[in-house]
C-alpha positions as CSV (number, residue, x, y, z in Angstrom):
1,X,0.0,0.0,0.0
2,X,0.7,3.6,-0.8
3,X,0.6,4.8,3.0
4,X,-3.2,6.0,5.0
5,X,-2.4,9.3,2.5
6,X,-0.2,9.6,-0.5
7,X,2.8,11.4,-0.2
8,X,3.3,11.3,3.5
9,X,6.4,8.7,3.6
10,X,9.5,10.1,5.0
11,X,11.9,11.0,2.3
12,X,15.6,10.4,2.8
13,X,18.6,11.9,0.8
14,X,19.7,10.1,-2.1
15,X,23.3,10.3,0.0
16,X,24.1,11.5,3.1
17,X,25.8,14.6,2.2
18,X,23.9,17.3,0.2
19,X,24.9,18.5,-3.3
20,X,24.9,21.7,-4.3
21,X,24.6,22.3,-8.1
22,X,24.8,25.3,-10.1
23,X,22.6,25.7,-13.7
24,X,21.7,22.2,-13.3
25,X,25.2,20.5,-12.9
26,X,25.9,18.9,-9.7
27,X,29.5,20.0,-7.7
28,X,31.3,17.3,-6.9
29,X,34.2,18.6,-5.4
30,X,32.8,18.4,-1.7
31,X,31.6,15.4,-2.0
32,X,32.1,13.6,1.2
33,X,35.0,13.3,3.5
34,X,38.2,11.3,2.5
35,X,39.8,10.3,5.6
36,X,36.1,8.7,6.9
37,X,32.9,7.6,6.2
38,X,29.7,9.9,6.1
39,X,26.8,7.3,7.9
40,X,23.1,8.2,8.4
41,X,22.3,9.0,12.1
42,X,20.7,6.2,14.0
43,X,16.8,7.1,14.8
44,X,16.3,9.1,18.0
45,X,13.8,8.7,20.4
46,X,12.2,11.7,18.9
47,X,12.8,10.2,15.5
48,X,10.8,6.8,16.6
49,X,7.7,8.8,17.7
50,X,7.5,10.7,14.2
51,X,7.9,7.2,12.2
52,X,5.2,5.7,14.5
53,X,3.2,8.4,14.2
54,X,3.4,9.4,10.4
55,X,0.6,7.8,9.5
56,X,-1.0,7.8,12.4
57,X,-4.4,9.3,12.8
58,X,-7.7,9.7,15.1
59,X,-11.4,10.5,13.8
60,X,-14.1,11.4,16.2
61,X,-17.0,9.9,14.8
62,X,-20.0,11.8,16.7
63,X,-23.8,11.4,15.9
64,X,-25.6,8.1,16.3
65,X,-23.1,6.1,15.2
66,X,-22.2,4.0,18.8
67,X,-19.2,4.5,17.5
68,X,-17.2,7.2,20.1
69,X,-14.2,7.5,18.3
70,X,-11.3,5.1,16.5
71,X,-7.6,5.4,15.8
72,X,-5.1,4.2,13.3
73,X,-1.7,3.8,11.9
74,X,0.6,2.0,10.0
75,X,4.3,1.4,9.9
76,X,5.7,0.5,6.3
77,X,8.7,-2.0,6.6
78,X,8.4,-3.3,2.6
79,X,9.1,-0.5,-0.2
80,X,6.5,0.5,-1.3
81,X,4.3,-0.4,1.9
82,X,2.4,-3.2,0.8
83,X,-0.5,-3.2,3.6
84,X,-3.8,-1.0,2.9
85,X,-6.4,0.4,4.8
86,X,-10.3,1.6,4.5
87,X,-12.6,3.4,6.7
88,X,-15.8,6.0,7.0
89,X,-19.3,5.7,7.0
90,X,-21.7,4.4,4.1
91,X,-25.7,5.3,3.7
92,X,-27.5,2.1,4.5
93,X,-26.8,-0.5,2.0
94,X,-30.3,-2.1,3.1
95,X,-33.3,-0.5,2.1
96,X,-35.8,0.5,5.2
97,X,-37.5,3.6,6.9
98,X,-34.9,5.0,9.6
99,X,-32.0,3.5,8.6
100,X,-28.9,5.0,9.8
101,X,-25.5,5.2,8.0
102,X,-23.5,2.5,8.6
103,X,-19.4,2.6,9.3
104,X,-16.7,0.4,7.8
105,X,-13.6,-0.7,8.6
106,X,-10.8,-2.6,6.6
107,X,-7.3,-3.9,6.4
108,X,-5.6,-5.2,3.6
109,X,-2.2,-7.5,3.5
110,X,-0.7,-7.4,0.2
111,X,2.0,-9.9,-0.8
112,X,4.3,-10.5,-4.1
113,X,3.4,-6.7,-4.7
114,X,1.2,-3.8,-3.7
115,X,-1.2,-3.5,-6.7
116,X,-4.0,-5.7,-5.1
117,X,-4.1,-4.7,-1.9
118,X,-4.2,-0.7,-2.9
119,X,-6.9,-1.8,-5.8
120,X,-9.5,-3.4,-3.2
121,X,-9.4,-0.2,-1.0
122,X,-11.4,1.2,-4.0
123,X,-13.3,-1.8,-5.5
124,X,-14.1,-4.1,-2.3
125,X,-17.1,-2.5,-0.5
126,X,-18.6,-1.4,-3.9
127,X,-19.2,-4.7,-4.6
128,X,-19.9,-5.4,-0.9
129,X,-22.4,-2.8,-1.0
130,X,-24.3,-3.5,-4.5
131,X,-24.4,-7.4,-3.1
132,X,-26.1,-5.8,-0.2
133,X,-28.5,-3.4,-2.3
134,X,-29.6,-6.3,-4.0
135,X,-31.4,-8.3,-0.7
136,X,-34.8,-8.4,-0.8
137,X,-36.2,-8.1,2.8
138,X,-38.8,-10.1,4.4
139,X,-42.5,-8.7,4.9
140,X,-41.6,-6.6,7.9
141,X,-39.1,-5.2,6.3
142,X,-36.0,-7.0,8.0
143,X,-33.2,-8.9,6.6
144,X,-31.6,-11.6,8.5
145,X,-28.1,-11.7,9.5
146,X,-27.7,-14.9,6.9
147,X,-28.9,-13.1,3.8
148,X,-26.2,-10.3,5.2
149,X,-23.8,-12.8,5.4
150,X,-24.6,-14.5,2.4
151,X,-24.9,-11.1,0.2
152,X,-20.8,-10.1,1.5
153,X,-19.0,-13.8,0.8
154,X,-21.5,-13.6,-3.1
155,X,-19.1,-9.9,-3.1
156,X,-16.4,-11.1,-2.1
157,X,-16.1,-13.8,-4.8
158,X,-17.5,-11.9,-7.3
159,X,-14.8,-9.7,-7.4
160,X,-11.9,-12.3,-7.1
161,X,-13.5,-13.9,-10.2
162,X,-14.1,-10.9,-12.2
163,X,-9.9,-10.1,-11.6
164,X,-8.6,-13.5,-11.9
165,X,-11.2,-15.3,-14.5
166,X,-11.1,-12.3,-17.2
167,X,-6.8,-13.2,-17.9
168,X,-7.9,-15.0,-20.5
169,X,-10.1,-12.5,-21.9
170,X,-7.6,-9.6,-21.2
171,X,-5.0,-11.6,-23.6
172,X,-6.8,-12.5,-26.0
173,X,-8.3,-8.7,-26.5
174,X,-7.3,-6.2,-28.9
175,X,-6.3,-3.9,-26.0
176,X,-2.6,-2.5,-26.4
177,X,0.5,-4.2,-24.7
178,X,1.0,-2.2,-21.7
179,X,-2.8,-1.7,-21.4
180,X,-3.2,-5.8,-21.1
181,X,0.1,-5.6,-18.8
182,X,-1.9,-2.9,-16.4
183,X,-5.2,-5.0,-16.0
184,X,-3.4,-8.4,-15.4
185,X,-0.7,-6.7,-12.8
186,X,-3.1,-6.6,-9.6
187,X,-3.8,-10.6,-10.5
188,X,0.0,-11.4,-10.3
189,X,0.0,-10.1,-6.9
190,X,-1.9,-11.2,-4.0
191,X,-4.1,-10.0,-1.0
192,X,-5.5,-11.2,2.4
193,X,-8.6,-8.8,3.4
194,X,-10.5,-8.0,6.5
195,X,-13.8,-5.6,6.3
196,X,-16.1,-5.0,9.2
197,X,-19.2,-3.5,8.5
198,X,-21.1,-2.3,11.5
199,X,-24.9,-1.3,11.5
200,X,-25.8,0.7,14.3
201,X,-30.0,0.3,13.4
202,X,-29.0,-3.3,15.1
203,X,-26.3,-2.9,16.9
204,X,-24.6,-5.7,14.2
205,X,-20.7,-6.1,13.3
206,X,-20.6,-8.1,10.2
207,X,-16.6,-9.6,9.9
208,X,-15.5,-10.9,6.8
209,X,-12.4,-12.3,6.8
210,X,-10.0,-14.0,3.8
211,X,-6.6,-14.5,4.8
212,X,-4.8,-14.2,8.2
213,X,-5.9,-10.8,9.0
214,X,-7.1,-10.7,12.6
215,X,-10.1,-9.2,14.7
216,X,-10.6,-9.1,18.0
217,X,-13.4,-7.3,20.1
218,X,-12.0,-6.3,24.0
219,X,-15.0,-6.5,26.2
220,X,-15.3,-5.2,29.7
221,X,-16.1,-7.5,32.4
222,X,-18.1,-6.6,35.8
223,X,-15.2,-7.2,37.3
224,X,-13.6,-4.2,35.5
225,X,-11.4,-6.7,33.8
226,X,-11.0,-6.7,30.0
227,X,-11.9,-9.7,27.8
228,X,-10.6,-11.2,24.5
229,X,-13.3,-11.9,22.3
230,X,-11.8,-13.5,18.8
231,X,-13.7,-12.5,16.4
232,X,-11.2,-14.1,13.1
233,X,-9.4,-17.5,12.7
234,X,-6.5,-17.1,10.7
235,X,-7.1,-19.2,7.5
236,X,-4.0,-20.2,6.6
237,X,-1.9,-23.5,6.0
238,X,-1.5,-24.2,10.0
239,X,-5.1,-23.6,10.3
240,X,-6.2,-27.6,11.2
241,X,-10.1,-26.9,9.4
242,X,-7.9,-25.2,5.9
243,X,-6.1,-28.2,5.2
244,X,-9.2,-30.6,6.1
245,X,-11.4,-28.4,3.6
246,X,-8.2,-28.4,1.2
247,X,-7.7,-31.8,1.0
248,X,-10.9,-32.8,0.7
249,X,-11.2,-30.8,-2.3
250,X,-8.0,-32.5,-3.9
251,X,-7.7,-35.9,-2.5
252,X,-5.6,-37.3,-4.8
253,X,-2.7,-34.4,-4.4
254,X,-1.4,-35.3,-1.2
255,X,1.9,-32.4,-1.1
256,X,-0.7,-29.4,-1.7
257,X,-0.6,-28.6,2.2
258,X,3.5,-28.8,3.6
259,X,4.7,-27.1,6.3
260,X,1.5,-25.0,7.0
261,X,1.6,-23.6,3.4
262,X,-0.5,-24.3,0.1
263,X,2.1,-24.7,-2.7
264,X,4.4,-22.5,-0.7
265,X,1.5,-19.8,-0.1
266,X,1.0,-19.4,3.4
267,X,-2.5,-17.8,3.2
268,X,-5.4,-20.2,2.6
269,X,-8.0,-17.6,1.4
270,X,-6.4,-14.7,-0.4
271,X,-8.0,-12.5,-3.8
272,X,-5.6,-12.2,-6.4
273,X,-2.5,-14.7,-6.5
274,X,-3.4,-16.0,-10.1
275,X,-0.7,-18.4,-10.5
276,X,-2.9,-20.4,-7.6
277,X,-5.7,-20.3,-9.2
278,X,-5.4,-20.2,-13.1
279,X,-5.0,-23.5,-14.9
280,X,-1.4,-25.0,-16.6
281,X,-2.2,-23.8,-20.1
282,X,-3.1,-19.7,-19.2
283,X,-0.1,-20.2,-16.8
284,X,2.6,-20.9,-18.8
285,X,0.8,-18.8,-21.5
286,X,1.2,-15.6,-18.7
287,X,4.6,-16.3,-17.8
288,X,6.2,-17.1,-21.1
289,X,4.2,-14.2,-22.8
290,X,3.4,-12.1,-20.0
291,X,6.0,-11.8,-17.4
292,X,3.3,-13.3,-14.9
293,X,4.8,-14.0,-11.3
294,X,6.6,-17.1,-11.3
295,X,5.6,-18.2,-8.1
296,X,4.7,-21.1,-7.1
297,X,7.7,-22.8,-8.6
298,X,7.5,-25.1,-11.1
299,X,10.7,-26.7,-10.0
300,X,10.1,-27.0,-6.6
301,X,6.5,-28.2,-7.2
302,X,6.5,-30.1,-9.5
303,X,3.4,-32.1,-8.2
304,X,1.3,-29.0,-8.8
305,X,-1.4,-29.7,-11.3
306,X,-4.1,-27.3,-11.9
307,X,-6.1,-25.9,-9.1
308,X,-7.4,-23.2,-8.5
309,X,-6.0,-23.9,-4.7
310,X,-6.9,-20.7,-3.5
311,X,-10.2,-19.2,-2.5
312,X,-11.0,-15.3,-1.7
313,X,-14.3,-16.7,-0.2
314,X,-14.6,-15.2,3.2
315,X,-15.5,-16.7,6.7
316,X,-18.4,-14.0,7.8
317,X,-19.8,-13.7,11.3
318,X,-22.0,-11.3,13.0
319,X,-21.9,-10.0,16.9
320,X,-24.1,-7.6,18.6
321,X,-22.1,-4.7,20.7
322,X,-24.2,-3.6,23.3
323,X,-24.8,0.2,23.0
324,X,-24.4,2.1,26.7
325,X,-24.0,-0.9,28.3
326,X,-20.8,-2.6,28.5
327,X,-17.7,-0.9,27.1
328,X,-15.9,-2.1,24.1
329,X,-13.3,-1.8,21.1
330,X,-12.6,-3.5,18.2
331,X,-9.2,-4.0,16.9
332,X,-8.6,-4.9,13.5
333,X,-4.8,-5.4,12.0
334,X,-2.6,-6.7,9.5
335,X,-0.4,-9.9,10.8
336,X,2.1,-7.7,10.9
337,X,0.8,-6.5,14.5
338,X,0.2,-10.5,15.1
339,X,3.5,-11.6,14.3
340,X,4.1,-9.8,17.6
341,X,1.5,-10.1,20.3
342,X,-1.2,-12.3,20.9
343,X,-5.1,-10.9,20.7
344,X,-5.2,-11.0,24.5
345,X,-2.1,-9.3,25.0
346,X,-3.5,-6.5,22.1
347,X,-6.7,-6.3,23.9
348,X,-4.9,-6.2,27.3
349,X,-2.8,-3.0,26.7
350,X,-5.8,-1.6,25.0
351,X,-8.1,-2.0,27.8
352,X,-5.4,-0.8,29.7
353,X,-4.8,2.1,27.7
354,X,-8.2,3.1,27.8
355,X,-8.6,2.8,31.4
356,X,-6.0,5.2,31.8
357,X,-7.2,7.9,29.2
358,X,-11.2,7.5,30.6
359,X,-9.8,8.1,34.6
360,X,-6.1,7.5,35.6
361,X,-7.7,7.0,38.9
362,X,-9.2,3.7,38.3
363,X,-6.8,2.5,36.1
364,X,-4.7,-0.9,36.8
365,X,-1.7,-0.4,39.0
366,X,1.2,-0.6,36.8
367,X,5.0,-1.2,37.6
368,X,7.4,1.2,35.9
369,X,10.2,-1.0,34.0
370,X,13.6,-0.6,34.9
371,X,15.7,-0.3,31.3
372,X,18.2,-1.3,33.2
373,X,16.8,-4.9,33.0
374,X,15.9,-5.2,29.5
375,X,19.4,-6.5,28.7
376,X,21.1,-5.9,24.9
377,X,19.8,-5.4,21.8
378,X,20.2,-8.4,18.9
379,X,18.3,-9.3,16.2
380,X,19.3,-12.1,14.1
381,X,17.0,-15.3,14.1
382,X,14.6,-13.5,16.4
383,X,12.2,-11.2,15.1
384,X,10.1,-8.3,17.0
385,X,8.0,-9.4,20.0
386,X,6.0,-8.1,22.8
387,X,6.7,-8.6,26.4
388,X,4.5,-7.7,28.9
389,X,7.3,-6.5,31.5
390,X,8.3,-3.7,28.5
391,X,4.6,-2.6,28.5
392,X,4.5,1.4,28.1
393,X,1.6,3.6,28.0
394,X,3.2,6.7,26.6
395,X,1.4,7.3,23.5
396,X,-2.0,9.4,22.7
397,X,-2.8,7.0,19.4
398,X,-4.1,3.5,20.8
399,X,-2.8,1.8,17.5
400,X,0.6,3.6,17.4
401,X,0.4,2.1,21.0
402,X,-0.3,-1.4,19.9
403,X,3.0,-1.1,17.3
404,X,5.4,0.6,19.8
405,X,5.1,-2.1,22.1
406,X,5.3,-5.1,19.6
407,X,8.7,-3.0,18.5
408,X,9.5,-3.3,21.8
409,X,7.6,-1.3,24.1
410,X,9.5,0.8,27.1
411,X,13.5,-1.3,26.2
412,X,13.9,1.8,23.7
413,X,17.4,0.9,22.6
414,X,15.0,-2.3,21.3
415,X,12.5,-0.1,19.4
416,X,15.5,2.2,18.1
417,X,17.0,-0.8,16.4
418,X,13.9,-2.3,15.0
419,X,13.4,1.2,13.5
420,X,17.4,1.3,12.5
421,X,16.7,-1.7,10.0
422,X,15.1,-0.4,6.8
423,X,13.8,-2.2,3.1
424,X,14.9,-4.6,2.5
425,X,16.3,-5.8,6.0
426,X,13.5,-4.7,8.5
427,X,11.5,-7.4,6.4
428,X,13.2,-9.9,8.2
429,X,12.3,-8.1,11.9
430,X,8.9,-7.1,11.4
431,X,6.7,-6.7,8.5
432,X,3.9,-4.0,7.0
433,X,1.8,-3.3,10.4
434,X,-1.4,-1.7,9.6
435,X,-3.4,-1.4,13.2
436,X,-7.1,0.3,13.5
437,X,-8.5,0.7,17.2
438,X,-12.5,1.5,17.3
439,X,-14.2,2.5,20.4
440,X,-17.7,1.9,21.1
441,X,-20.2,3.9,23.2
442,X,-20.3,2.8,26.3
443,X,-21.0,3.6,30.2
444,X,-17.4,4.8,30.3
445,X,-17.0,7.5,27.3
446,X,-13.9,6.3,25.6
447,X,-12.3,9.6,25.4
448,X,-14.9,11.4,23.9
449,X,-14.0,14.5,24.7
450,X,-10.4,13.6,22.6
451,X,-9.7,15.8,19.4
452,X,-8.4,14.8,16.2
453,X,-5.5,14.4,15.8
């Protein structure tokens, strides 16, 4: 993905001295120094707070919504980011007196490129939404939460067919090279997708989910506790009901689940990933002809026969949040947050975080970590993690909360170096994190008097 707004990345020098030209002709003879080498600075403490918060940003959503207020942000760690986001309100895709506006939210995990992932911010709730236009209710006007259900996975594969199943057409057209190259380019890459549509009329969350994208609803318990709700499996090749339903569908191909991946793809449900999904013929057809991703590997999988393997058919449930009842927040992210912390710990240093925003008073006693503790800083085999004795609370943004203490938390030498490591290497520390945090009227007002940010 392009970044929550275009243009926003932080741009570095093309070196790191500055060279000053005159009519258009660089001057090279201050170059750099001779007798030592000219390094980029390490990030600063104020330096990790910008990158965190770059694209980081709150909207107070106000009305009748139920929804107080919600926060995002993202961290790229690919080049070009390859995560994308959606969010905002729609007019009531189903048809009926007093029906408010509902509110979306989505997350997008792009892989083996960018183009899908940034397409579906634009074309995935269209089709979402004309699926939805298209219910008839029942005499009294309602319509069930299966029709609902029914009317987003009918989008969902609508659009992955009308990307993937027109390569043949697209080829075979009269359209111009790089026009054919244009249209098949989103195809070649590949994208897991979570949208949560929430109907305040009925209090309903709809959650679609293709691909290891994760959502999770933190609950407030009378105790004053905070619960994990899942409210996403991941569907991917570790996932024991993906390779059931996989295998069942190809019985006689024994290798096309190994080591929790499908072919090599670790994703069970994705849209996109053509070479997955197209048959032998259009394959070789795209590659030899095309420049179509090579992946998966002939070579290496040589047992692959025709497929398609892959599915962009969603698993969709519903859940009621209780309006001024019980307080609650959902938080929807890319697994680059996952890769990090568990739901409960997410949900943890939410409720956490909120707690302290709503009334510092009542909020969990929490020991201050000593840095002195944390120990050095390595990362070779290890990747970023969260621990729960680094928890910090220092941030304003709930999801630039959520990534600061997955990069670490309050052992900032750890955060610094995560943040050190840029495209290509930080891919091998952390990946794209794309994090949104919505909070939910409740008897506590989750910061509703907080401004934008």
């Amino acid at each position: 993905m392009e970044g929550f707004e275009a243009g926003k990345r932080q741009q570095l020098p093309a070196s790191p001295v500055e060279l000053h030209s005159e009519n258009g002709v660089p001057d090279l003879s201050n170059l750099g120094s001779s007798d030592r080498i000219d390094y980029w600075p390490p990030p600063s403490a104020d330096d990790v707070t910008k990158q965190l918060n770059q694209e980081a940003f709150t909207i107070s959503a106000g009305g009748d919504s139920g929804v107080v207020n919600y926060d995002a942000a993202q961290l790229p760690s690919n080049s070009p980011c390859e995560d994308a986001y959606l969010h905002g309100k729609l007019t009531s895709p189903v048809s009926g007196e007093g029906k408010k506006d509902w509110m979306a939210w989505a997350v997008f995990d792009g892989h083996c490129g960018w183009q899908l992932s940034k397409l579906l911010t634009k074309q995935l709730l269209p089709f979402v939404q004309q699926s939805l236009r298209d219910l008839k209710p029942a005499d009294d006007g309602a319509v069930s939460e299966a029709a609902v259900q029914q009317a987003i996975v009918s989008a969902f594969e609508k659009l992955d067919d009308a990307l993937v199943k027109s390569a043949s057409a697209i080829i075979e057209s009269d359209l111009p090279f790089a026009e054919k190259i244009r249209r098949l380019e989103p195809v070649y890459a590949g994208s897991c997708a979570l949208l949560t549509l929430y109907d305040p009329s009925t209090s309903s969350l709809h959650i679609a989910s293709t691909g290891d994208c994760r959502a999770v609803l933190g609950r407030k318990t009378a105790d004053g506790t905070w619960e994990a709700v899942p409210l996403t499996v991941d569907q991917t090749g570790a996932n024991v009901d993906e390779v059931a339903r996989i295998q069942k569908q190809f019985p006689d191909e024994p290798d096309v689940v190994d080591g929790g991946r499908i072919w090599g793809m670790q994703p069970a449900r994705t849209f996109g990933d053509g070479g997955w999904k197209w048959d032998k013929v259009l394959r070789a057809t795209l590659r030899n002809e095309y420049n179509a991703c090579k992946l998966p590997s002939g070579s290496r999988y040589k047992n692959y026969k025709t497929g398609p393997y892959l599915t962009a058919s969603p698993v969709v449930t519903t859940v009621k949040i209780p309006r001024g009842e019980i307080p609650s927040f959902l938080i929807l992210a890319t697994d680059g947050l996952w890769d990090t912390m568990s739901s409960e710990d997410a949900v943890d240093l939410v409720g956490r975080w909120s707690d302290m925003h709503n009334d510092p008073k009542q909020a969990t006693p929490m020991t201050s970590p000593n840095p002195s503790a944390f120990g050095p800083v390595t990362f070779g085999r290890d990747a970023c993690y969260y621990d729960k004795g680094r928890a910090t609370f220092q941030d304003h943004n709930a999801a630039v909360h959520l990534m600061r203490n997955g990069l670490g938390g309050a052992h900032e030498e750890m955060v610094k170096g995560a943040l050190a490591f840029r495209s290509p290497m930080s891919r091998d520390i952390r990946d794209d994190i794309t994090v949104q945090v919505v909070f939910f009227e409740g008897k506590e007002q989750n910061r509703a008097d907080k401004s934008s940010d």
